[in-house]
N, C-alpha and C positions, 0 to 999 in steps of 0.2 A: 371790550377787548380785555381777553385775559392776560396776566405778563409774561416776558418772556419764558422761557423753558428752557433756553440755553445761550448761548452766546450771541449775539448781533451778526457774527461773521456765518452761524450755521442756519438757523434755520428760527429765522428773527422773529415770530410772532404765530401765536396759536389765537385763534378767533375763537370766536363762544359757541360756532358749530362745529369749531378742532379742524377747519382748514388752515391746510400749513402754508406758509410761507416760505417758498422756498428758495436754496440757496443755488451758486451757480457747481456745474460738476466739475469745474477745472479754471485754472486762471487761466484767464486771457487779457492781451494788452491789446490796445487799438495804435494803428501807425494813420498819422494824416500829414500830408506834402502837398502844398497845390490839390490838383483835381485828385490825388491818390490816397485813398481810404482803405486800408487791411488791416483785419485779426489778425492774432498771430500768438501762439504758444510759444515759450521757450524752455528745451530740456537739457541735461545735463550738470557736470559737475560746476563748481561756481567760477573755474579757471577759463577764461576767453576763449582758449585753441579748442574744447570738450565742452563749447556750449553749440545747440543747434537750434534754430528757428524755424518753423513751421508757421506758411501765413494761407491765410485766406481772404478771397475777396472780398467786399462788404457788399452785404446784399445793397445799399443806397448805390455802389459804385457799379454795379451789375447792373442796376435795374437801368444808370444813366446808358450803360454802355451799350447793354441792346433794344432797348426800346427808344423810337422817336420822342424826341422834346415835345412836351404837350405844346399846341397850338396857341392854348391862354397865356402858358408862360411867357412862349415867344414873345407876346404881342403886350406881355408886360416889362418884359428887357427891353423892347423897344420905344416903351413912355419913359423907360428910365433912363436910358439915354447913355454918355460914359459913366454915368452913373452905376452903371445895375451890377458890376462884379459887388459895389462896397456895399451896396443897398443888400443885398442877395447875400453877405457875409454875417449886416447886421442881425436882419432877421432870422439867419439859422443861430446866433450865439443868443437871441430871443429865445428861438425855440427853443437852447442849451435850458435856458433859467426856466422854461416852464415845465420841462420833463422833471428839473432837481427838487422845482418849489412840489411837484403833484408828486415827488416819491415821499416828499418830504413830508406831503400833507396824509399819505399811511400810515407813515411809521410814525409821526409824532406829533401831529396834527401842524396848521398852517397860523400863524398869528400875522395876522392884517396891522396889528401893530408898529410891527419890525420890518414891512415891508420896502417902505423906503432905505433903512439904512441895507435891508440885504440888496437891493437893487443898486445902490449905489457902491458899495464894495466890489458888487459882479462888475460892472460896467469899468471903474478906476483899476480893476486889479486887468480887464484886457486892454486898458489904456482907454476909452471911447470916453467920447463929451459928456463933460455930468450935466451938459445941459438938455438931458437925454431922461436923468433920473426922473423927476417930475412925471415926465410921461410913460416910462416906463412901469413907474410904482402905478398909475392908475389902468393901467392893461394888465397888468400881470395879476394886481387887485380881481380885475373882472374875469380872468383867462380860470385861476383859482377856483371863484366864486360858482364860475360856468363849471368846473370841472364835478364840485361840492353839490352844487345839483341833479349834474349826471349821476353819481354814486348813490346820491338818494332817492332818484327814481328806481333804479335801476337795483338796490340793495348790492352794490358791488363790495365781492370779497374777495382782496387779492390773493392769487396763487405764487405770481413770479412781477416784480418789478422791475424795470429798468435791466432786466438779464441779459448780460452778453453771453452769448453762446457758439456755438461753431458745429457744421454738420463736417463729417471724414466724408460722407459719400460725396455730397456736392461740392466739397471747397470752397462752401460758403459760411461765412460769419454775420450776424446780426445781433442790434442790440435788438430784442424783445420788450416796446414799452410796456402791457402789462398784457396778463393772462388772469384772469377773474372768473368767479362765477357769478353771471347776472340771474335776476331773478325778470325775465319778459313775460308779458301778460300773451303772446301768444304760442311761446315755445316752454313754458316754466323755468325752469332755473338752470341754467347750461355753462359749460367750461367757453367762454370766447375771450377771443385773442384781440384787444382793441389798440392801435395804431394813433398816436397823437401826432395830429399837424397844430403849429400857430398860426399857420398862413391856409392859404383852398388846398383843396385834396384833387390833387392831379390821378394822371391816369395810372402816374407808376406805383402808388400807392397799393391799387390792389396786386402787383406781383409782389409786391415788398410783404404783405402778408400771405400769401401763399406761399412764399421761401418759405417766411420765419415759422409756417405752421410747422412745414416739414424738417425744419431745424429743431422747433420744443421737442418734436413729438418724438425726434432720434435722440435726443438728450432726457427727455421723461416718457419713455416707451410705454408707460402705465397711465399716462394723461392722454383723452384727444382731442382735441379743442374741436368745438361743434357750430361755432357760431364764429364771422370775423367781420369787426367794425374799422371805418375810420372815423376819428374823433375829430372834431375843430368850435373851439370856441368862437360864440358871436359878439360883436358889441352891441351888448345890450342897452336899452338905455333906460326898462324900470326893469324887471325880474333877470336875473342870471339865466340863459339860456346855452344851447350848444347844437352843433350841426351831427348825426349820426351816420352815419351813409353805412348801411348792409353790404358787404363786399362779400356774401356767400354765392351767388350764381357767376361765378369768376371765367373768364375766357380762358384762364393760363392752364387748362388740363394738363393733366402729365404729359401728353405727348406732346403740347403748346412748348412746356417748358422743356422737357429733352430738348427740342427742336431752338430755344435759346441758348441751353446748355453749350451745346454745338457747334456755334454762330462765338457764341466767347471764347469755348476753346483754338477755333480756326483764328481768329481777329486778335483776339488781346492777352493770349495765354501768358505769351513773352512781356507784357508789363511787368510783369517780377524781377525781369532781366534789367529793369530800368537803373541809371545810376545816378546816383545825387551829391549834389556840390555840400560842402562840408569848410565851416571857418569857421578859426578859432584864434585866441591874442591876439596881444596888442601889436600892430604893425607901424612899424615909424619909416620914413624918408629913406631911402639908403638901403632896406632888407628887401630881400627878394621874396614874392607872396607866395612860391611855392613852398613857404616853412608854412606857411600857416592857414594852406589850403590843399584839401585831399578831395577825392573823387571815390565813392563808398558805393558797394551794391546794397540794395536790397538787407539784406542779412545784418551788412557791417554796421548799415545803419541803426538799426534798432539794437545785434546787439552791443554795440557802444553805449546804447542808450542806456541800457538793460545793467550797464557792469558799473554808470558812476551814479 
């Protein structure tokens, strides 16, 4: 890897065969509440009344809304018992730390060294048990290790990492885990779009990349991505392995997906209309709670969030 060529924020890394690394075409912020997940731009002057918000759906939160619950999950929320919202919370802020540590292991490689103390900072800084660290440093350890030797089979050279992106046509947002070119022994070397899980690769998986293909491909109209995987690490227990699952012969044709498209708009367009509780200061004995609790749409939410 040759050094950078310009700034980290542009266009962070030229490889030795001058594929670029690319950067995102616009900011974007992510809103999450409960079950509610959106993109969203904001433009305008820096004055609150001249600012506006544009959101979009997230493809995760699309793919829950029209497609059935897989049948395996079900039938794993229900080993979990009341358990399964916090199990089901843990493992996605797992997932969090494997997406950061595999951007991380690109752009500047990954040290096995330091991975307990990063696991435990992740873990203390969302409040969870550090009696968690221990076991998390030796997964994340192997999750790494599996990913280390996907890329070296595979000669992967990343294009776009962790890209959040937004399509105008579909009003859908996704982050984009990565877009690479592999080098496969039966297609040669191709532009694909691979999707990381830490947990099985459900059924929603393959709509989640067919969005996000047609999300890169309206955002880099000069890329086409030709090949789409889902990723998942194994617990190995001597060589670092990983699950690949080929998601190119996909159900979701375009007219599959219009025919989703259409089902959201009828059923859940008006979740944007949703409203959300909002508190703030200190409350004592004697005040009445309507000083320090507001009812905010959509908008006021984020841009509140957006101005402090």
């Amino acid at each position: 890897m040759s050094a950078p060529s310009s700034s980290v924020d542009d266009l962070l890394f030229i490889y030795a065969n001058q594929t670029v690394l690319l950067g995102q075409p616009r900011l974007l912020r992510r809103f999450d509440r409960a079950s509610d997940r959106y993109y969203y731009t904001v433009e305008g002057s820096d004055m609150l009344e001249n600012l506006a918000a544009r959101f979009f759906i997230s493809t995760t939160s699309f793919c829950k809304k029209v497609l059935p619950t897989s049948s395996f999950l079900i039938e794993w929320m229900k080993k979990q018992g009341e358990n399964a919202d916090a199990v089901r919370d843990l493992a996605a802020d797992f997932g969090t730390l494997m997406h950061i540590s595999f951007a991380d292991f690109h752009q500047k490689g990954f040290d096995f060294r330091n991975t307990r103390q990063r696991v435990e900072g992740y873990l203390l800084g969302l409040g969870h048990s550090p009696r968690l660290i221990g076991e998390w440093t030796t997964r994340l350890n192997k999750c790494v290790a599996s990913y280390a030797q996907f890329c070296y089979e595979y000669q992967v050279e990343p294009v776009l990492i962790e890209g959040m992106l937004a399509s105008d046509e579909l009003g859908i947002g996704g982050t984009v885990d990565l877009v690479a070119y592999l080098t496969i022994p039966k297609f040669g070397r191709v532009l694909a779009q691979v999707d990381f899980k830490s947990g099985g690769i459900y059924s929603s998986a393959e709509l989640q990349l067919v969005i996000n293909k047609l999300i890169f491909e309206e955002n880099f109209p000069h890329l086409e991505i030709e090949r789409m995987y889902s990723w998942a690490p194994k617990d190995f227990q001597k060589e670092p392995t990983y699950t690949l699952k080929d998601q190119g012969k996909t159900r979701f044709t375009p007219a599959v997906l219009d025919a989703l498209l259409t089902v959201y708009q009828a059923l859940y367009s008006t979740d944007m209309n949703k409203q959300y509780h909002e508190f703030d200061g200190l409350i004592k004995p004697g005040q009445p709670p309507a000083d320090y609790h507001q009812v905010l749409g959509l908008s006021e939410v984020v841009l509140k969030a957006y101005q402090s």
